[in-house]
Residue frames relative to the residue before (quaternion, step in Angstrom):
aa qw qx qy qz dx dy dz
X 1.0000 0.0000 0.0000 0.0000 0.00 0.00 0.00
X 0.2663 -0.7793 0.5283 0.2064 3.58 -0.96 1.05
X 0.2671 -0.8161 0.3934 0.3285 3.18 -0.47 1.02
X 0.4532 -0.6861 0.5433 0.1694 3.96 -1.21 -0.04
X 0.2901 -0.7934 0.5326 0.0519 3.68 -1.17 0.95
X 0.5899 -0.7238 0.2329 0.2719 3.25 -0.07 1.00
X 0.2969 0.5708 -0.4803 0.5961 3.93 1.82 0.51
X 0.7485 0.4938 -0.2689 0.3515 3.68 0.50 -1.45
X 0.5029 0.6820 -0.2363 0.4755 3.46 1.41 -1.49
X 0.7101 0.5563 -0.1030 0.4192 3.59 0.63 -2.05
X 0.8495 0.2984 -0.1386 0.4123 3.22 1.08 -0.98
X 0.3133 0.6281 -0.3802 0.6024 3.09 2.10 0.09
X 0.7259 0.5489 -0.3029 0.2829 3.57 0.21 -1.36
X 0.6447 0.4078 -0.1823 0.6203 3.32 1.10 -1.55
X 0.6326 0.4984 -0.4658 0.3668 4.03 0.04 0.31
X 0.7658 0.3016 0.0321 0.5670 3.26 0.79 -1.82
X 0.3025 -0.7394 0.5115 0.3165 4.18 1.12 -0.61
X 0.8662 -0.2306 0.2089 0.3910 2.88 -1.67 0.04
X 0.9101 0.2068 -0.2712 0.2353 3.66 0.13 -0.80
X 0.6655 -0.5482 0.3971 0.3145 3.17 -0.68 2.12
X 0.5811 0.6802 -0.3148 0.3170 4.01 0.47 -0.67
X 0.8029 0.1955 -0.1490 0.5431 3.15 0.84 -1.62
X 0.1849 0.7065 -0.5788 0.3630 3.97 0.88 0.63
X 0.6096 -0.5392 0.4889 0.3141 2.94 -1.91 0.94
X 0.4344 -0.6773 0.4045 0.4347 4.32 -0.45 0.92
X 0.6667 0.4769 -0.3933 0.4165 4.02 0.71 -0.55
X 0.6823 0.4119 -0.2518 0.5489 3.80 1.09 -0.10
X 0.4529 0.4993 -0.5974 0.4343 4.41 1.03 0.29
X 0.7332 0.4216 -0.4083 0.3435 3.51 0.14 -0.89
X 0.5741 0.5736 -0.2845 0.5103 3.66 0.49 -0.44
X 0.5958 0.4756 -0.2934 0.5769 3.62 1.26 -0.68
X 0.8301 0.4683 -0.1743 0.2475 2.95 -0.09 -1.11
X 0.4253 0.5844 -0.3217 0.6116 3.48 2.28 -0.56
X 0.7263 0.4980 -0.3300 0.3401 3.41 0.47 -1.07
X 0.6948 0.4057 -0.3216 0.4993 3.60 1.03 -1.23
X 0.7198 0.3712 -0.3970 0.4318 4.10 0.88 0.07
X 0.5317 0.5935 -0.3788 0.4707 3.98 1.23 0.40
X 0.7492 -0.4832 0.2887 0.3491 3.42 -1.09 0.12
X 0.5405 0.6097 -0.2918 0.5011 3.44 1.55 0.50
X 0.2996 0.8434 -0.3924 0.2122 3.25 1.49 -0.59
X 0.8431 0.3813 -0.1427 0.3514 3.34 0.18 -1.21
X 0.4875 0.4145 -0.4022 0.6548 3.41 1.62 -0.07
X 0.6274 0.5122 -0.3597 0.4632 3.86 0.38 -0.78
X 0.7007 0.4952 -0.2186 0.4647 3.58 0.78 -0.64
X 0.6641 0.3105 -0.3455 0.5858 3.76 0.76 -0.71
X 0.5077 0.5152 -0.5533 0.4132 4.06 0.59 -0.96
X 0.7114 0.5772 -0.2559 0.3086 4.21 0.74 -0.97
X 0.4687 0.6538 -0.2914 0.5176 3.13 2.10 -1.43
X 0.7385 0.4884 -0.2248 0.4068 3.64 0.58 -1.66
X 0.6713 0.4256 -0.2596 0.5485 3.67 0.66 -0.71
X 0.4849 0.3892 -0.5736 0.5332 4.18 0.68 -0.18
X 0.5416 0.7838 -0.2386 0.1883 3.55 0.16 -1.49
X 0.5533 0.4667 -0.0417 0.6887 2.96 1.72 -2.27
X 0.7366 0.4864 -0.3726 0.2865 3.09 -0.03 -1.15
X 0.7287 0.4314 -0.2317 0.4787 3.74 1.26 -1.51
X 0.6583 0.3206 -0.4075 0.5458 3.97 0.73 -0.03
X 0.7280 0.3407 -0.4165 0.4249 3.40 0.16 1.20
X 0.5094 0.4927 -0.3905 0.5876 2.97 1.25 0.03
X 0.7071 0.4942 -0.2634 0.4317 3.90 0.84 -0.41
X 0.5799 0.6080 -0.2344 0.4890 2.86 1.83 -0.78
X 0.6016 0.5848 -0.1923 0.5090 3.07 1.19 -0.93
X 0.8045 0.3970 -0.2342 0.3746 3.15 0.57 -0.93
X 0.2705 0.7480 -0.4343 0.4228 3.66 2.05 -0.35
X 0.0038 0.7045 -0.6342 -0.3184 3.26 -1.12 0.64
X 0.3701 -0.7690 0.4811 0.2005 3.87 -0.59 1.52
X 0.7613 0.2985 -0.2081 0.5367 3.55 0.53 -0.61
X 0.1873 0.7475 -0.6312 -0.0880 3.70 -0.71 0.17
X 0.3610 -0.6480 0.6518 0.1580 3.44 -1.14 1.59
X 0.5223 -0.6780 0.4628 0.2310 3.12 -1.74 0.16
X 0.4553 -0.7169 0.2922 0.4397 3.85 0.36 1.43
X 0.1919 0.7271 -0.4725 0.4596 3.57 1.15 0.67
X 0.8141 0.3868 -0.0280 0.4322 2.85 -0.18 -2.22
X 0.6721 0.5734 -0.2781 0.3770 3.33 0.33 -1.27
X 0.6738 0.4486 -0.2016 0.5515 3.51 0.85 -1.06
X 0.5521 0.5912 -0.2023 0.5521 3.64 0.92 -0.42
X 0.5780 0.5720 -0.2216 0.5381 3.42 0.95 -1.05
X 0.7499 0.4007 -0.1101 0.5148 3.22 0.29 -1.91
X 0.6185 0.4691 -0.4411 0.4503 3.72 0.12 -1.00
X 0.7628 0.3771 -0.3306 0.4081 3.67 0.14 -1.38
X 0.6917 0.4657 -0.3667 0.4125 3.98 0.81 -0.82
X 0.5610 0.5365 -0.3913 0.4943 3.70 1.27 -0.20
X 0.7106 0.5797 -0.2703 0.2932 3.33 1.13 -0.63
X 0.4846 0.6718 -0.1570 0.5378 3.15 1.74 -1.45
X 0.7681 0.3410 -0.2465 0.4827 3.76 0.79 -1.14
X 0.6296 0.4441 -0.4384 0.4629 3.66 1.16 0.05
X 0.5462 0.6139 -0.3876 0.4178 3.44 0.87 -0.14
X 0.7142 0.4377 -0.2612 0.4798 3.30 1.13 -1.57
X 0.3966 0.6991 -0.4565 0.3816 4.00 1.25 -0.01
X 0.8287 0.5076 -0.0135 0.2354 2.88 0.61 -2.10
X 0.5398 0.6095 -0.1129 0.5695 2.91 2.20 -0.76
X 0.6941 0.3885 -0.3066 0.5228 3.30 1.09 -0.75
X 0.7425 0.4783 -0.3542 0.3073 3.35 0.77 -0.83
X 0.5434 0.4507 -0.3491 0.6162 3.91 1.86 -0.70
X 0.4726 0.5153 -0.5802 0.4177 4.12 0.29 -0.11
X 0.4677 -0.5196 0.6397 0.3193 3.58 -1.48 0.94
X 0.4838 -0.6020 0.5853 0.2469 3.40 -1.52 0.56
X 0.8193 0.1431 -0.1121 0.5438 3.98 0.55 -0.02
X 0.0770 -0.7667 0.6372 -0.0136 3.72 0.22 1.61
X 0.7560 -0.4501 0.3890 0.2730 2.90 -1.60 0.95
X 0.3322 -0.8217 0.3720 0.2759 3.65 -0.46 0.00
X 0.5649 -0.6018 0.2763 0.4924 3.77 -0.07 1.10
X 0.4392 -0.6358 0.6260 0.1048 3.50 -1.08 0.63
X 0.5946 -0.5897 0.4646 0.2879 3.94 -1.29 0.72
X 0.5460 -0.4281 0.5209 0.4973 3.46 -1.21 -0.19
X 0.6999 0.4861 -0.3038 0.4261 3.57 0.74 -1.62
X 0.7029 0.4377 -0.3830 0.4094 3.52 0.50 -0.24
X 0.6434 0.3741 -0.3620 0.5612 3.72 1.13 0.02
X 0.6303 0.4037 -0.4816 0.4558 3.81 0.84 0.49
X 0.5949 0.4057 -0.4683 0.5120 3.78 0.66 -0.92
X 0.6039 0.5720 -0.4332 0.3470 4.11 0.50 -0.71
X 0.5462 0.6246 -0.2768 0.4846 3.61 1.36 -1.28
X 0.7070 0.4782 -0.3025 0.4242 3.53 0.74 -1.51
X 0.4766 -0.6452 0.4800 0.3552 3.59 1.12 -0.68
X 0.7247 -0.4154 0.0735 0.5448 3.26 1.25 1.96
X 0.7885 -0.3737 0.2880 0.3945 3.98 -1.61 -0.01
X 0.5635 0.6897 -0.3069 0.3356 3.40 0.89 -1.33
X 0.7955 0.2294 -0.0811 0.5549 3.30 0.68 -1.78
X 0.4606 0.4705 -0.5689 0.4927 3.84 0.93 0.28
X 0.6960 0.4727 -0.2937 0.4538 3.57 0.30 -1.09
X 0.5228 0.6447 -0.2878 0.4777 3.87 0.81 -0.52
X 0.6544 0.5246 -0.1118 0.5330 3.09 0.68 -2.42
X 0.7844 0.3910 -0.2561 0.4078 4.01 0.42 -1.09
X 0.6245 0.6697 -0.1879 0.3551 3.36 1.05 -0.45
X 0.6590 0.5616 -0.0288 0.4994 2.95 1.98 -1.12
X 0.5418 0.6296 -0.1386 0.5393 2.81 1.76 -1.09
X 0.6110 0.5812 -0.1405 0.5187 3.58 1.13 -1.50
X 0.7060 0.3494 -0.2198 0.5754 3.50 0.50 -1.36
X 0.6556 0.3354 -0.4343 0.5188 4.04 -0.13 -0.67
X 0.5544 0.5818 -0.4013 0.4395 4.06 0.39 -0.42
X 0.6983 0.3578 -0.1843 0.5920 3.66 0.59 -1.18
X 0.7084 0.4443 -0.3313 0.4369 3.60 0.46 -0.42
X 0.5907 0.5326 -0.2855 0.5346 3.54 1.08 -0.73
X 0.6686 0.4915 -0.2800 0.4827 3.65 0.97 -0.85
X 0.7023 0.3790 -0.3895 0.4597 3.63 0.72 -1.20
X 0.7200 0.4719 -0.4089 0.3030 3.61 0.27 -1.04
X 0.4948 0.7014 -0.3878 0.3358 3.54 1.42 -0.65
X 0.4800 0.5342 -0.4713 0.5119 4.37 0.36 -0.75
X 0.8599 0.2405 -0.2716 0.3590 3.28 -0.39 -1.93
X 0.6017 0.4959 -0.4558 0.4293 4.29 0.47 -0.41
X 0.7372 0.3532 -0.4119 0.4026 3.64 0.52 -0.62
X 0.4731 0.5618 -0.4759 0.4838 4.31 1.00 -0.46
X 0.7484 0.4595 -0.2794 0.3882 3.50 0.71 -1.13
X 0.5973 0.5888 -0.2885 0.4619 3.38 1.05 -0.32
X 0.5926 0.5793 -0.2528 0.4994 3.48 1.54 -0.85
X 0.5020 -0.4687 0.5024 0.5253 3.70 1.15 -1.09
X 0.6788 0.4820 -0.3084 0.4602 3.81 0.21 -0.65
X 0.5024 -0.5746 0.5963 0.2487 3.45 -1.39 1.39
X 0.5848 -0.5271 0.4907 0.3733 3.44 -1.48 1.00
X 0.7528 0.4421 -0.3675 0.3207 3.86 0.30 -0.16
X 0.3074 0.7083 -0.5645 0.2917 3.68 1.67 -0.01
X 0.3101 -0.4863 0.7360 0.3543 3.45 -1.91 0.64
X 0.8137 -0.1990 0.4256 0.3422 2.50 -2.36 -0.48
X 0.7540 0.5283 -0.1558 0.3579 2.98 0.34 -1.37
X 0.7139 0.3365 -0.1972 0.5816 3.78 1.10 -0.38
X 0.4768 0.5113 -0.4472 0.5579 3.45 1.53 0.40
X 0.6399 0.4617 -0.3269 0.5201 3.71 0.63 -1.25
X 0.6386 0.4679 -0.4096 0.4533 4.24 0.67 -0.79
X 0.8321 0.2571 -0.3499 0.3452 3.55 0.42 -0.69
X 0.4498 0.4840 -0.4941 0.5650 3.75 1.31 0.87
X 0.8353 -0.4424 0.2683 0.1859 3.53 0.42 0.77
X 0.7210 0.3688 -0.2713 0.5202 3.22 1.01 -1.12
X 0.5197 -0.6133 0.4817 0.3489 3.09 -1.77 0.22
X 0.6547 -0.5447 0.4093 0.3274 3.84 -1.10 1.27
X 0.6891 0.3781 -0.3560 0.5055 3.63 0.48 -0.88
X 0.8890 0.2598 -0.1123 0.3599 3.70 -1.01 -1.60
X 0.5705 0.4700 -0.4711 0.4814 3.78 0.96 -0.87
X 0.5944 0.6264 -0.4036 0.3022 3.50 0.15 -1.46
X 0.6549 0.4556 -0.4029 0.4486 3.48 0.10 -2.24
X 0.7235 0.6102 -0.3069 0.1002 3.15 0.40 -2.31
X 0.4716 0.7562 -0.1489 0.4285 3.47 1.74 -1.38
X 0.8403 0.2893 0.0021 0.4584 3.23 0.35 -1.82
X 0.6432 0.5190 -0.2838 0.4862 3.22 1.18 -0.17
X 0.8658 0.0442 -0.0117 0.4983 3.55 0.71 -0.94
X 0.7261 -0.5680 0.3081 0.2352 3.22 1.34 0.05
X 0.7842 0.2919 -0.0352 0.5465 2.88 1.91 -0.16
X 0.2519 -0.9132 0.3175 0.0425 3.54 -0.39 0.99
X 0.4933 0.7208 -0.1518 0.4626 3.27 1.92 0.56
């Protein structure tokens, strides 16, 4: 048995109250040494103070703070009795095994008019992509002035610089001057 100091007791008291009963079971025995040892009487008022707690809340509790008008109240009940017959009636007409919820992706390929034409539809997409990309190099060179077959190297001549040292100079440090 671990014994207990009367801070522990005090703070046991004000959690759980006065009756030794509703205490955690590995911490009554340990109580109960304390309230028969030379601590008692601190172990005993810390208990006085927690009944105390215990009775203004139990009264509190027992206040009735809100009072509806037996109007309402009946009103309350009639409509909450109602709501639960409804929810009866619903469960019992509800099929017993609903379909299970379907994907987004399965309502678009379904939209497309099934896999075939999703898979079709995606394929097309893919190819005009790759086609839009390859033709794309040789329309933008042309757009510059320069035949789609210019090297590098006759691009960098007609900007001026010289192919050998500007170039290196360029790629190396960043600077063409």
């Amino acid at each position: 048995m671990a014994e207990m100091n009367i801070a522990e007791f005090e703070d046991l008291a004000a959690a759980w109250g006065a009756d030794l009963a509703l205490w955690p079971s590995a911490r009554r025995a340990a109580a109960q040494a304390l309230l028969a040892g030379p601590d008692g009487d601190a172990a005993r008022a810390a208990l006085a103070e927690a009944r105390a707690l215990d009775l203004a809340l139990t009264e509190l509790a027992a206040e009735d703070l809100v009072s509806l008008p037996d109007a309402l109240t009946a009103r309350i009940l009639a409509d909450a009795a109602e709501v639960s017959a409804d929810r009866a009636r619903a469960a019992s007409v509800a099929p017993k095994s609903a379909a299970p919820r379907r994907s987004w992706l399965a309502d678009l390929v379904e939209t497309f008019g099934g896999w075939r034409m999703a898979a079709i539809s995606a394929a097309a997409c893919a190819l005009i992509g790759l086609g839009a990309g390859y033709a794309t190099p040789d329309s933008a060179v042309a757009a510059l002035g320069y035949e789609s077959t210019a090297t590098a190297e006759e691009m960098v001549a007609n900007l001026g610089w010289d192919a050998g040292s500007d170039l290196e100079e360029f790629v190396l440090f960043g600077d063409a001057g």
